[in-house]
C-alpha positions in Angstrom: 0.0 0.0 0.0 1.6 3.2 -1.3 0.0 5.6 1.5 1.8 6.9 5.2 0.1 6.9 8.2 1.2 10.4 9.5 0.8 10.2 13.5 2.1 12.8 16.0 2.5 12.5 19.5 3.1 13.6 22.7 1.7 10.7 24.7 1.1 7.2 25.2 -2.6 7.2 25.8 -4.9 6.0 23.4 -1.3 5.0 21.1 -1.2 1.6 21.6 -4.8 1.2 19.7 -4.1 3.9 17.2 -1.3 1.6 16.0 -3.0 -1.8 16.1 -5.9 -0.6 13.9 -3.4 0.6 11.1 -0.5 -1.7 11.8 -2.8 -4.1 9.5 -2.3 -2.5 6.4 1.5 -2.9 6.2 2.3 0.5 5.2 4.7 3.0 6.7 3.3 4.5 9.6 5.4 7.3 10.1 5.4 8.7 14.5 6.5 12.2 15.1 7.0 12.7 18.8 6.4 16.1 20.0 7.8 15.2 23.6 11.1 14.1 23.4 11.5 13.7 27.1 9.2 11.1 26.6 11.5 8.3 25.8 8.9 5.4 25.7 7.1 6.5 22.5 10.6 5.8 20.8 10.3 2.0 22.3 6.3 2.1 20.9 7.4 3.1 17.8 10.1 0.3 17.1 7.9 -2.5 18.3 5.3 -1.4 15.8 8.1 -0.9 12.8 7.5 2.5 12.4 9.6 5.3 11.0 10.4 7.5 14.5 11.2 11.3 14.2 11.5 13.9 17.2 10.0 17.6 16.7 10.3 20.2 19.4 7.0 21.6 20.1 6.9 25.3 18.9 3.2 26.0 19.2 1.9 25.3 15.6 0.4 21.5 15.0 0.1 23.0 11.2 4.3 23.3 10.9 4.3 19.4 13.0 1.8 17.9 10.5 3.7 19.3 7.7 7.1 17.6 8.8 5.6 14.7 9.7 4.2 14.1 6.1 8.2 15.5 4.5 9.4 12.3 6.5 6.7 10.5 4.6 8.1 7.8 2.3 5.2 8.2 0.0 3.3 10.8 -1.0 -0.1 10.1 0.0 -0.6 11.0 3.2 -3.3 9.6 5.8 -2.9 11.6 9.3 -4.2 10.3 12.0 -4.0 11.7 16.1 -3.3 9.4 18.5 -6.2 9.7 20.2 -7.6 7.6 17.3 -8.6 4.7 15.9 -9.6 2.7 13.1 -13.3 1.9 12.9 -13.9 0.3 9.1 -12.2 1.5 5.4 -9.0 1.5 3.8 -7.0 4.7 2.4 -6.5 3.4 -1.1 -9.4 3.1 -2.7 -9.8 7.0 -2.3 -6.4 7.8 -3.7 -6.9 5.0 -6.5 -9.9 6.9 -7.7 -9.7 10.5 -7.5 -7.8 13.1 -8.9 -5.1 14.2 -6.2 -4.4 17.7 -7.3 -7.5 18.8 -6.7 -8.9 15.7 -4.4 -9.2 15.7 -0.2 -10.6 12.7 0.9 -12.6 13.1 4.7 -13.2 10.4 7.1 -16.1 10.1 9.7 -14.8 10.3 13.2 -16.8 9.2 15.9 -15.5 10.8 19.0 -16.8 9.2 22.6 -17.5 11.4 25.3 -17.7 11.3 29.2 -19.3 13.9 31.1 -20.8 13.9 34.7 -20.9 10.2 35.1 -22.6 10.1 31.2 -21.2 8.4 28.3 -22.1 9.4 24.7 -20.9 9.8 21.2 -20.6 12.4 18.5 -19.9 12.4 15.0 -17.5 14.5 13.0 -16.4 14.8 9.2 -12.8 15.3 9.0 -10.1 16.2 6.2 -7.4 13.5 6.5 -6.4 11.9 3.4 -4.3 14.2 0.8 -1.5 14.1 -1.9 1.2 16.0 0.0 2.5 17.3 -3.5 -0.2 19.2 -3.6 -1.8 20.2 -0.5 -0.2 21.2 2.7 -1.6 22.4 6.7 -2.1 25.6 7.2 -3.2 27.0 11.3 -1.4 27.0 14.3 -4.0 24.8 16.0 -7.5 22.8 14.2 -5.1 22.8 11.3 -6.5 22.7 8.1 -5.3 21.2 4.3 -4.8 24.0 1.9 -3.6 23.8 -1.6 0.6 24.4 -2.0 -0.5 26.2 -5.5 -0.5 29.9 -5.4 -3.2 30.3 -8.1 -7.2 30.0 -6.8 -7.8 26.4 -5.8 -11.5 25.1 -5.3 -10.9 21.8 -3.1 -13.1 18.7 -3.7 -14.1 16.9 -0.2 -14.8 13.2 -1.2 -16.3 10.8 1.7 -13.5 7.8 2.0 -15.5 5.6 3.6 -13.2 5.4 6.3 -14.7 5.6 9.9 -12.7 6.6 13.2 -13.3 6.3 16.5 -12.2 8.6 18.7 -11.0 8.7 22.3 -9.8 12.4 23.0 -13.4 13.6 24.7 -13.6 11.4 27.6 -12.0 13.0 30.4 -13.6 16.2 30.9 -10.6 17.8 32.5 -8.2 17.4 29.5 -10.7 18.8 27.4 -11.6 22.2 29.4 -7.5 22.0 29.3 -6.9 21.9 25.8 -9.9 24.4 25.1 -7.7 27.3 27.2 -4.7 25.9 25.0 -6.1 25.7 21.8 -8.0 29.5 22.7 -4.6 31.5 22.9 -3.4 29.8 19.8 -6.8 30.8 17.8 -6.4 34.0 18.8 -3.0 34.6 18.1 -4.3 33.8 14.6 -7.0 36.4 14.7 -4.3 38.8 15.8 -2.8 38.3 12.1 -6.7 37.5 10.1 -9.0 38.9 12.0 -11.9 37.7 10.4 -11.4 34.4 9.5 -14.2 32.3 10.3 -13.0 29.0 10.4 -11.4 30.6 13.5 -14.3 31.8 15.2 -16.1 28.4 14.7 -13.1 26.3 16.7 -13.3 29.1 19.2 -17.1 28.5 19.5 -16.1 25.1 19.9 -14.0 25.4 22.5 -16.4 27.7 24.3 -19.4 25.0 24.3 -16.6 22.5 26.1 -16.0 25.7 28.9 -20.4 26.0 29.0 -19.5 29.4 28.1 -22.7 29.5 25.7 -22.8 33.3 25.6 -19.3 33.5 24.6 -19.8 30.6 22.2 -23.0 32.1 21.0 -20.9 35.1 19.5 -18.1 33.3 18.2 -20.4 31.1 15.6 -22.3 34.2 14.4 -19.2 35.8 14.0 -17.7 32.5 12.2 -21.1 32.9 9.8 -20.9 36.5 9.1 -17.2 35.9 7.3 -18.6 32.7 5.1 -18.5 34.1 2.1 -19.9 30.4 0.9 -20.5 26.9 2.0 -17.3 25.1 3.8 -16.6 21.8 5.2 -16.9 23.1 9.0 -20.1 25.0 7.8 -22.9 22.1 8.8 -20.7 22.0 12.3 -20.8 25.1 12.4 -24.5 25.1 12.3 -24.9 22.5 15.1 -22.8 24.2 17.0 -24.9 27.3 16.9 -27.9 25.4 17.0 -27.1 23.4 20.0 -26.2 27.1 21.6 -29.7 28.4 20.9 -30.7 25.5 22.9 -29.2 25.0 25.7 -29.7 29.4 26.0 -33.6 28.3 25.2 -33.7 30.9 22.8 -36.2 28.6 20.6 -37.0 30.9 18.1 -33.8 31.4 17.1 -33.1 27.9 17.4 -36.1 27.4 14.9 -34.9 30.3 12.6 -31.4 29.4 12.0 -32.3 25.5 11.3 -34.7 26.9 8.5 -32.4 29.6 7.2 -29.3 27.1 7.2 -31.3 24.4 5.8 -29.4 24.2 2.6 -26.6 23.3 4.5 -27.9 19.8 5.6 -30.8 19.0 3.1 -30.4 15.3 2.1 -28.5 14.4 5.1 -30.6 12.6 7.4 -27.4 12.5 10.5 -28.1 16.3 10.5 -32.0 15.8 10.3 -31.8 13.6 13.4 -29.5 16.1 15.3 -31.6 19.0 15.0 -34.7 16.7 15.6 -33.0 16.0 18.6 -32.4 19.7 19.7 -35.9 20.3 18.9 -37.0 17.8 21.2 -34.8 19.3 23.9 -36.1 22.0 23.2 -39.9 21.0 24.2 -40.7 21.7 20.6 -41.9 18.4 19.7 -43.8 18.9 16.4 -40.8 20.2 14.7 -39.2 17.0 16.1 -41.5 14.8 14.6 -41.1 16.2 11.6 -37.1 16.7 11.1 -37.2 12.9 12.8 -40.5 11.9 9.7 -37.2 13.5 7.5 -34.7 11.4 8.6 -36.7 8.6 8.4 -37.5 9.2 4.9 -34.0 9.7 3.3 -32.5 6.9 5.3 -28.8 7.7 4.3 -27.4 8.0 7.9 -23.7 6.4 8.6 -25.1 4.9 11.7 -27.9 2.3 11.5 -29.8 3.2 14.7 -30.5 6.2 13.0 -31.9 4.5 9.9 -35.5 3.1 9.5 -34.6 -0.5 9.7 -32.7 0.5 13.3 -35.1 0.8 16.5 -33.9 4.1 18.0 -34.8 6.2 15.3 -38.8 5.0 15.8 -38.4 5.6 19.5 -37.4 8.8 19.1 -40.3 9.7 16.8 -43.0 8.2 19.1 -41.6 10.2 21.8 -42.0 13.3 19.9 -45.4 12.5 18.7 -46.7 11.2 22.4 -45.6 14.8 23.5 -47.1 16.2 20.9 -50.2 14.5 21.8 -50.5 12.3 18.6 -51.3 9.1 20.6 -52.2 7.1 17.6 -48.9 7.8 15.8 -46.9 7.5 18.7 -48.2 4.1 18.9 -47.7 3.1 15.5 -44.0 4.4 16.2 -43.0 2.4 19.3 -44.8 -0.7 17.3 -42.6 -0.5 14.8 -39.3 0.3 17.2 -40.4 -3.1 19.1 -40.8 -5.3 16.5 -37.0 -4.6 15.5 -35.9 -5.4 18.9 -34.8 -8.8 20.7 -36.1 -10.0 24.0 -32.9 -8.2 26.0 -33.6 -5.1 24.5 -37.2 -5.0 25.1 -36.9 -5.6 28.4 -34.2 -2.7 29.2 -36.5 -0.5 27.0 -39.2 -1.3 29.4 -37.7 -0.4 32.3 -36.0 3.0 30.8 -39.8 3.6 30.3 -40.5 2.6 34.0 -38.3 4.6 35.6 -39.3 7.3 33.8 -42.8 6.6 35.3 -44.3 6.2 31.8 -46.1 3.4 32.7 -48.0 2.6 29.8 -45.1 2.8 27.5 -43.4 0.2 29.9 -45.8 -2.7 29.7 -46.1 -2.1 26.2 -42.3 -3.2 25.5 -42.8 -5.4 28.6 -45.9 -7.5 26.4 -43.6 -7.3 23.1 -40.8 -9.0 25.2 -43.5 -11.7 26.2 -44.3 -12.5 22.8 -40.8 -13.8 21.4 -41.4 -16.9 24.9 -38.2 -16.1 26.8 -37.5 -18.8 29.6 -36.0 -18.8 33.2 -35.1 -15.7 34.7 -35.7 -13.7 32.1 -39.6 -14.5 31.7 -39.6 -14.4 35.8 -38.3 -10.4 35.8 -40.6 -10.0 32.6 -43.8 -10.7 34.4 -43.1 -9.1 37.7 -42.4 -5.9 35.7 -45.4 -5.7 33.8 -47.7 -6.5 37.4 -45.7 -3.9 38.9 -46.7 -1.4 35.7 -50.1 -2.3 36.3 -50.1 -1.6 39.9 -48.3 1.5 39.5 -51.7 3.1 37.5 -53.8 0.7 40.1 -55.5 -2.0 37.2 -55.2 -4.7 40.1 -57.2 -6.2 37.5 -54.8 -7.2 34.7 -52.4 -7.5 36.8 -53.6 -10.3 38.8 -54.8 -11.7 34.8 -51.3 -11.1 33.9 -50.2 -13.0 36.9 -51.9 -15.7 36.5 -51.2 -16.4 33.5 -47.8 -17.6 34.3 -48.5 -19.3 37.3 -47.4 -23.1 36.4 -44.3 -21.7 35.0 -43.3 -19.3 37.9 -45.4 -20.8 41.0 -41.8 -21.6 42.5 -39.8 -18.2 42.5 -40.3 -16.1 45.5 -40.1 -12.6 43.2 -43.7 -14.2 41.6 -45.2 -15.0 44.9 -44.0 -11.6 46.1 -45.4 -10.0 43.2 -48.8 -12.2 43.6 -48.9 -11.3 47.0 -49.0 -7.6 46.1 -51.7 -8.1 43.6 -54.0 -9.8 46.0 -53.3 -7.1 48.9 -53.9 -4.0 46.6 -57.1 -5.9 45.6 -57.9 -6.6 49.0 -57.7 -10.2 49.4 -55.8 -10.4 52.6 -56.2 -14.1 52.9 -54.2 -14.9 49.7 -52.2 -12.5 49.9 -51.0 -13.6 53.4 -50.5 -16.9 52.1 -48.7 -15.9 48.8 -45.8 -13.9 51.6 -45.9 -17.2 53.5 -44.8 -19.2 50.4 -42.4 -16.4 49.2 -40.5 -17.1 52.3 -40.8 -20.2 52.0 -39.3 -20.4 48.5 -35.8 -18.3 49.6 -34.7 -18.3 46.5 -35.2 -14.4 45.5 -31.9 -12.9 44.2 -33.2 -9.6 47.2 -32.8 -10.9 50.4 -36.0 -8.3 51.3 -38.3 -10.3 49.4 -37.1 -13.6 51.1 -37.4 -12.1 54.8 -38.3 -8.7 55.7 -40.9 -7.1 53.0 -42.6 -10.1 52.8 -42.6 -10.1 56.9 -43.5 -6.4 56.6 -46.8 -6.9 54.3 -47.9 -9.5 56.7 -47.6 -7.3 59.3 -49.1 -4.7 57.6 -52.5 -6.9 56.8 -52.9 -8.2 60.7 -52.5 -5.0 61.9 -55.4 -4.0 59.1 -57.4 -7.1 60.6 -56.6 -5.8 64.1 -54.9 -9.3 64.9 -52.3 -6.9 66.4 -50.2 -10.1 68.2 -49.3 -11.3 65.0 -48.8 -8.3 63.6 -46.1 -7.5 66.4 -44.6 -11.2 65.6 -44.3 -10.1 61.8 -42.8 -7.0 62.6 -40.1 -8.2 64.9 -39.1 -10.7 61.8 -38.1 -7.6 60.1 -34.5 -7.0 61.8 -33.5 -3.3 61.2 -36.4 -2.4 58.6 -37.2 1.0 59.7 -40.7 0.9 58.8 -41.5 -2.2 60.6 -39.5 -0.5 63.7 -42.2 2.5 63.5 -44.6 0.2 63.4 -43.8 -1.3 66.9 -43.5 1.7 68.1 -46.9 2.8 67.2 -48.4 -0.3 68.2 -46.2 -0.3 71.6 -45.2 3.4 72.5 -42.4 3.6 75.0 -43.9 4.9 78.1 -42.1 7.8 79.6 -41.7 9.4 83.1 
């Protein structure tokens, strides 16, 4: 393969795995390290084959790319940070078909993030595949490729189909870090171009990793004012206004700008679904439904669960049209999300649902998950959920039918007899639901020890005392060790006298 993997480096984290997923291709993967004093890159670099050049760090990751790629024994050039991976694709197909002096390919870069204890991804288009006879960086920091040519020359972004993943967000720390770093750089560039805009836009970006929305707000209206036409940072540009808007709640801005930019994403369902997304944030939830209908309807995303034969996708459109209050569409939709989901996911969707308290939506994907027979623990969590739906909008009714329905498969697991036992004492029967608690501890073989012991103990008590049997309700109690409740309950029934 006549390409170079141009990496460079002033770390080992997130290495190791940059280098495995290109290692593969048996090309030249050519390592600048920016940190000399870092020794152990140099030992990384000769275990992987690679061809190992120091740089000292002068501010300017444009002037580092660019000698990283004169190293280069080829002149293709695929640049990678080492904060990344390879996700799917190959670099030759794009140079094997394209015209290189005019020709940048872009990957997709999935970038996974951590904030607050909350994992997610984003997505990013990025320039990384070039001929270096022809193009070069340019920037002290979010370099960009720019032709070597003097003359006027119109760039053509062609998707590789190469996909990245991308490690660099996940510790919040190191980001807000970088952001203050990469700040001072971009503004040390404005100092010399003061109205660049692809300037403003990383600034904006760095703002929304600070929450300094007001800051960030300015910096992407600025970015927008000096696009004299369409870019390749112009649609991230956009979301990152748009997602400023939002999070400001200025939703009729938010609204304006997605209609006014709308040339800037129209075919592209990934940017449908984002904004859908925003919109939904955003309480707006007929714009949602709409932008998600969109999405839906082109069916060109990168990522499946944004496509109609993925689940999410209808999810997220019968949300916006149960807020919307379209019941019967939001039906439709969450039909159509279940029947593309396995028992597993049913059953987590179900309980997402549940402790939302959106108890019809639970038992819903709580019945779907009945439907494909699961066995063993599985069915045995399956039906106590959907009871406990039931009970939580009090149709004792179907739940004791739902119950019941089971009961030669589940009649020995305490979490059933538990569950029964709750049926028949919000119904009223105290009878059977005192014998139902008597069986559950009997059984054992809950994976809560409350259900085997104390609860159950606790609901008898509960009943007796009802029935004023108030002997046995003090015997049930005391079973209950340290349960605070039942501990009240003594005390009620027994008040320490004083004086």
């Amino acid at each position: 393969m006549r390409v170079s993997v141009c990496i460079i480096a002033n770390q080992l984290r997130g290495l190791k795995k940059c280098l495995d997923s290109v290692v593969k291709w048996g090309t030249e993967i050519v390592l600048v390290n920016t940190n000399p004093k870092l020794t152990a890159l140099k030992l990384l670099a000769d275990q992987y084959q690679c061809s190992y050049y120091t740089y000292e760090w002068d501010d300017d990751f444009s002037a580092a790319r660019n000698f990283a790629a004169s190293q280069a024994q080829y002149d293709w050039i695929m640049t990678l940070d080492s904060d990344e991976y390879l996700l799917t694709g190959s670099p030759l197909p794009f140079f094997m078909e394209n015209d290189l002096s005019k020709t940048v390919g872009t990957v997709a870069r999935t970038s996974f993030t951590s904030s607050e204890g909350h994992t997610g991804t984003s997505h990013e288009i990025e320039a990384r595949l070039y001929s270096r006879k022809h193009f070069k960086y340019r920037g002290l920091v979010h370099e960009q490729l720019v032709a070597r040519s003097a003359a006027p020359t119109e760039i053509d972004y062609v998707p590789s189909k190469i996909g990245l993943g991308h490690t660099g967000y996940q510790n919040p720390a190191v980001l807000t870090a970088k952001s203050y770093r990469n700040e001072q750089l971009l503004k040390k560039e404005l100092a010399a171009n003061p109205n660049d805009p692809y300037v403003y836009y990383q600034l904006g970006k760095g703002y929304l990793v600070r929450a300094e929305y007001e800051l960030a707000l300015a910096a992407f209206k600025k970015s927008f004012a000096n696009q004299e036409q369409a870019t390749t940072y112009s649609l991230d540009c956009l979301k990152g206004l748009l997602l400023t808007y939002q999070t400001l709640k200025l939703n009729n801005n938010l609204v304006a700008a997605a209609k006014a930019y709308r040339p800037l994403y129209e075919g592209d369902s990934d940017s449908f679904y984002f904004i859908a997304s925003l919109f939904s944030l955003a309480g707006l939830y007929n714009q949602a439904a709409s932008y998600y209908e969109t999405c839906l309807s082109l069916n060109n995303s990168q990522f499946v669960e944004h496509r109609a034969d993925g689940y999410q996708i209808w999810l997220k459109l019968g949300e916006a049209y149960r807020k919307a209050k379209a019941i019967e569409q939001a039906e439709y939709c969450y039909q159509r999300a279940s029947d593309k989901m396995d028992v597993d996911t049913l059953m987590l969707t179900g309980n997402s649902y549940f402790k939302q308290a959106n108890y019809e939506q639970a038992s819903m994907f709580y019945l779907a998950a009945l439907k494909h027979n699961p066995h063993g623990l599985t069915l045995l969590e399956l039906v106590c959920q959907l009871c406990l739906t039931y009970l939580k909008v009090k149709n004792y009714d179907q739940a004791l039918k739902a119950a019941l329905i089971f009961k030669d498969e589940l009649s020995g697991q305490a979490d059933y007899l538990f569950t029964l036992g709750n049926i028949y004492l919000a119904q009223g029967k105290f009878e059977a639901a005192l014998e139902n608690y008597r069986l559950t501890i009997l059984r054992g073989n809950s994976r809560d020890e409350g259900i085997n012991s104390w609860l159950s103990y606790y609901n008898q008590g509960v009943i007796y005392e009802y029935q004023n049997k108030l002997g046995l309700a003090q015997k049930a109690y005391q079973k209950c060790r340290n349960y605070e409740p039942a501990r009240k309950r003594l005390q009620n029934l027994y008040p320490t006298k004083k004086g």
